[in-house]
C-alpha positions as CSV (number, residue, x, y, z in Angstrom):
1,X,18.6,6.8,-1.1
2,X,14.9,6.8,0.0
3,X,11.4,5.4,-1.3
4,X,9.3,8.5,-2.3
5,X,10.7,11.2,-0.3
6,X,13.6,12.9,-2.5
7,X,16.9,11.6,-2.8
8,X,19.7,11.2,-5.4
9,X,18.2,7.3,-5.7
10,X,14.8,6.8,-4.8
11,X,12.0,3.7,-5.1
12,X,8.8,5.2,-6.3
13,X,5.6,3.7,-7.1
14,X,6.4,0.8,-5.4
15,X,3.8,-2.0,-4.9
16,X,4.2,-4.3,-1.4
17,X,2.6,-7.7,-2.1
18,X,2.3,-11.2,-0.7
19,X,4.6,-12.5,-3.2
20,X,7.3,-9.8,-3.4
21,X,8.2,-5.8,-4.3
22,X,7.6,-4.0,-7.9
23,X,8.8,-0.5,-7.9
24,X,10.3,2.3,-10.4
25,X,14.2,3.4,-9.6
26,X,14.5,7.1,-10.3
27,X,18.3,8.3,-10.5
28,X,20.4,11.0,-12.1
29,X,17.5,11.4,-14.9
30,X,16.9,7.3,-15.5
31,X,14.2,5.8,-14.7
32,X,14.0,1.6,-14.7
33,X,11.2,-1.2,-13.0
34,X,12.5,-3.9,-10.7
35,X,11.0,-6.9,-9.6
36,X,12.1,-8.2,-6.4
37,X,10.8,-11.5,-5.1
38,X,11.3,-10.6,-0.9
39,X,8.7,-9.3,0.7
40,X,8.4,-5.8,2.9
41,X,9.6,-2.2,2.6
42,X,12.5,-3.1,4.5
43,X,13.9,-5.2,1.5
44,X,13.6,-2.4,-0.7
45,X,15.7,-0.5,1.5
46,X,18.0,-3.1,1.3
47,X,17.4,-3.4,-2.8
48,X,18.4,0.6,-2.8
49,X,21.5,0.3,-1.2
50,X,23.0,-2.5,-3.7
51,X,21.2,-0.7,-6.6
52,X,23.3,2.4,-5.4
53,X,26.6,0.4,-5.4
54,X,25.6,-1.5,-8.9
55,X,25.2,2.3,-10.5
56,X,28.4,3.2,-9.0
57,X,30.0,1.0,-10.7
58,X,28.4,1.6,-13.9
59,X,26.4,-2.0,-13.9
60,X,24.0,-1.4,-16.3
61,X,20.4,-1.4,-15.1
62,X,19.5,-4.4,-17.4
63,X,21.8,-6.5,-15.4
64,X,20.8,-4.6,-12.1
65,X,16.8,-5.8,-12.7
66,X,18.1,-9.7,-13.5
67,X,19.8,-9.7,-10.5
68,X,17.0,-8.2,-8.2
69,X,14.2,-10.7,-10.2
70,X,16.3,-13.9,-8.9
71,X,17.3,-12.5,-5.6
72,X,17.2,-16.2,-3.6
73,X,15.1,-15.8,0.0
74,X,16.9,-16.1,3.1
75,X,16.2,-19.4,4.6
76,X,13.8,-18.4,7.7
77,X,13.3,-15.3,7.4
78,X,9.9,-14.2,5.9
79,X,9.9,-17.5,3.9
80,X,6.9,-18.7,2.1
81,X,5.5,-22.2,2.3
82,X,3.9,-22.7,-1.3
83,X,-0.3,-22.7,-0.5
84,X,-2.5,-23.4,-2.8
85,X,-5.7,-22.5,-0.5
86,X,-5.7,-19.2,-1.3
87,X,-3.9,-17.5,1.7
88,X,-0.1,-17.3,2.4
89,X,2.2,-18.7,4.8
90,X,5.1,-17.6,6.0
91,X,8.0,-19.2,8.7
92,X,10.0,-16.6,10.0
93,X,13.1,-16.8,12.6
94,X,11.4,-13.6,14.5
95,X,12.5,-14.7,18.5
96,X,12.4,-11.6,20.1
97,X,10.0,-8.9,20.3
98,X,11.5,-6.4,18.4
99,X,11.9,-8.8,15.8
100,X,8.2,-9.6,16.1
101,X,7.0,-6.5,16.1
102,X,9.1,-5.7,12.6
103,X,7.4,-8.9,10.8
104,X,3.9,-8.5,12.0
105,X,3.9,-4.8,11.2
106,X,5.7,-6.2,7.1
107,X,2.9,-8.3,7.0
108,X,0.5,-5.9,8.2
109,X,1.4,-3.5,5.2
110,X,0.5,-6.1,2.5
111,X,-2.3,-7.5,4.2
112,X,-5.9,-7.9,2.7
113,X,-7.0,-10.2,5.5
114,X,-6.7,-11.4,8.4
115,X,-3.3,-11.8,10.3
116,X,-2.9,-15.7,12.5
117,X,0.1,-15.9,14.3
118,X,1.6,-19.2,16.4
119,X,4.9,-19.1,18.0
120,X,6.5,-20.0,21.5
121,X,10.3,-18.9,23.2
122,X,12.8,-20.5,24.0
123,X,13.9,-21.8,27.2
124,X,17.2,-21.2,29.2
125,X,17.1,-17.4,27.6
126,X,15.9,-14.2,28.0
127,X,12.7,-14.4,30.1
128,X,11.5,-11.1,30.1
129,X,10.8,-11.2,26.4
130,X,8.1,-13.1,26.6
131,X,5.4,-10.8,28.0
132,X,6.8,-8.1,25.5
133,X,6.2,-10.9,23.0
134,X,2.6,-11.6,24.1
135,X,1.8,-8.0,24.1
136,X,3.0,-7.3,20.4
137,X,1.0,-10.4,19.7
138,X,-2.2,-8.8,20.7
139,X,-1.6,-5.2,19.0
140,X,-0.6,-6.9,15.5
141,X,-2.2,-10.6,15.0
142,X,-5.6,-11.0,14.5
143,X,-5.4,-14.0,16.0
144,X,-3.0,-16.5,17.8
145,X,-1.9,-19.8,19.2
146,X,1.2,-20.1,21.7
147,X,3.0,-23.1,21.2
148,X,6.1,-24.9,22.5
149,X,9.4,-23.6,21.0
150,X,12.6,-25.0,22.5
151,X,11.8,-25.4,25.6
152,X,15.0,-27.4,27.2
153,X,14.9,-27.5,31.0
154,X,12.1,-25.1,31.0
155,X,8.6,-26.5,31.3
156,X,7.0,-25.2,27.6
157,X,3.6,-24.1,29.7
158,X,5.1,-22.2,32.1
159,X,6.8,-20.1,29.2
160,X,3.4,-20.1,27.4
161,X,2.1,-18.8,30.7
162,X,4.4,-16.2,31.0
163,X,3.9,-15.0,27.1
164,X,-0.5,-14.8,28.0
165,X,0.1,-12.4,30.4
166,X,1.4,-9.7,28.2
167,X,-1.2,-11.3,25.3
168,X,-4.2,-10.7,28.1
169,X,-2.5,-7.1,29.3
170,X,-3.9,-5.9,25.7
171,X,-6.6,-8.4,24.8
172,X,-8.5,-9.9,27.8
173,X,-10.5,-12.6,26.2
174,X,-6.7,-14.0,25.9
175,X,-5.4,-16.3,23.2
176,X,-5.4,-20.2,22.9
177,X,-2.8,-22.3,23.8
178,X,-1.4,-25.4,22.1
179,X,1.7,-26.8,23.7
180,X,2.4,-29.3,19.8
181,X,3.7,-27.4,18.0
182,X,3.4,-29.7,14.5
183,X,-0.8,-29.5,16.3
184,X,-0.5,-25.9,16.7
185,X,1.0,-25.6,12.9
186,X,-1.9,-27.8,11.8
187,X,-4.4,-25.7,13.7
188,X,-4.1,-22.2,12.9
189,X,-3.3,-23.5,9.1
190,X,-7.3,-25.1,9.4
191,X,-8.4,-21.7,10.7
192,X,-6.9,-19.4,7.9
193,X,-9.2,-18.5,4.8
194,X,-8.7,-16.9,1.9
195,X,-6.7,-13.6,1.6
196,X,-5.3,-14.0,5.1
197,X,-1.6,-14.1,6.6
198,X,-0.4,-17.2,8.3
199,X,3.1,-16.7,10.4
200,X,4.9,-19.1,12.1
201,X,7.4,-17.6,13.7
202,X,10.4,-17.8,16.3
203,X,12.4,-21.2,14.4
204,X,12.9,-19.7,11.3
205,X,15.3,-22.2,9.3
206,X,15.9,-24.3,12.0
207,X,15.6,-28.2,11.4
208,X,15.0,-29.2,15.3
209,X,13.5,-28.9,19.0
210,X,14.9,-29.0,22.0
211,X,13.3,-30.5,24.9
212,X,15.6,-31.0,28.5
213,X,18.2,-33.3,26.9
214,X,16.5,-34.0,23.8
215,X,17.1,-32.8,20.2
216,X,14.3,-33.9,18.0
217,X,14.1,-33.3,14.5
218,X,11.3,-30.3,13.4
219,X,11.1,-27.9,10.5
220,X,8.5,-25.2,10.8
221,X,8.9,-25.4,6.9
222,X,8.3,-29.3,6.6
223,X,5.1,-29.8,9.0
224,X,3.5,-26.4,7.9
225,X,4.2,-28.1,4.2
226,X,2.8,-31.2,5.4
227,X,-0.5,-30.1,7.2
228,X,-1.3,-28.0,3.7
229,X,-1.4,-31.0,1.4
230,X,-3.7,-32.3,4.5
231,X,-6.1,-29.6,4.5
232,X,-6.1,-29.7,0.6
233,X,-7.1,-33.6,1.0
């Protein structure tokens, strides 16, 4: 299976937006539209693959489409925040820089603004990711705040710290830094105008933050929710 280039099942036509995937299924002579409400290319792919096993077993592509139209999200990964401003806003789980880079470049593919990024890493882990992270940062967000993540033992500047230098290694007017995270939610929400892409990334689903001993309660979801009805007054 494929999108476009030939295969025995194939997505063409297919239509990337801010709030989901519309494509045409071509196999064995049929042809059928599905809706599906995920976001990304990658999510097609992943649509193909259970479309392929559905045919297989002679689903019938009526059923197939119902199925794909009320495909529930994952929780934290690429998952909207309803906005009514006129941009969206996604929180997304994306802690690593691979994962980074595979979100910023989804979003960058259904784009028709701008791109505003906050995130932060964790502490206690994997230290070298953070310049990596700071680096894909600069190539694929048009704009960004570093924030706090779960910082535990570590202090949540010095992370920051380390993350700006890859950030500056690509853009040396550098990036600004807001160690709140619920402030840094807030702030790049106030910056984003219509047609843009808000990301909040590196929590994903979880519902706390951890700081030395502490585990507070914090959901990306619930203060990005909360600063919205804010901005809308």
């Amino acid at each position: 299976y494929g999108i476009q280039q030939p295969a025995e099942l194939r997505a063409v036509r297919l239509d990337l937006g801010a709030n989901g995937s519309r494509f045409v299924v071509e196999c064995s002579g049929r042809h059928f539209a599905c809706r599906l409400p995920l976001i990304g290319r990658h999510n097609v792919y992943n649509a193909l693959a259970a479309i392929g096993a559905a045919m297989a077993m002679e689903i019938p592509p009526a059923q197939i489409q119902g199925a794909l139209n009320t495909m529930p999200p994952v929780p934290g990964r690429l998952e909207t925040v309803p906005c009514k401003q006129g941009f969206s806003v996604y929180v997304d789980y994306a802690h690593t820089d691979d994962a980074l880079l595979n979100v910023l470049t989804t979003l960058r593919e259904i784009a028709s603004g701008g791109i505003l990024l906050t995130f932060g890493c964790g502490g206690g882990r994997d230290s070298g990711k953070r310049p990596r992270m700071g680096r894909v940062a600069a190539q694929l967000a048009d704009l960004t705040i570093l924030t706090s993540d779960n910082p535990r033992r570590e202090s949540a500047e010095d992370i920051c710290a380390q993350i700006h230098e890859g950030y500056l290694s690509v853009r040396p007017d550098g990036c600004r830094v807001e160690l709140d995270r619920k402030r840094a939610i807030e702030e790049i929400l106030r910056m984003a105008q219509p047609g843009d892409i808000v990301l909040i990334a590196g929590k994903g689903h979880e519902t706390h933050q951890e700081f030395n001993d502490a585990v507070v309660p914090f959901d990306d979801r619930d203060y990005a929710a909360e600063a919205l009805a804010s901005i809308a007054g």
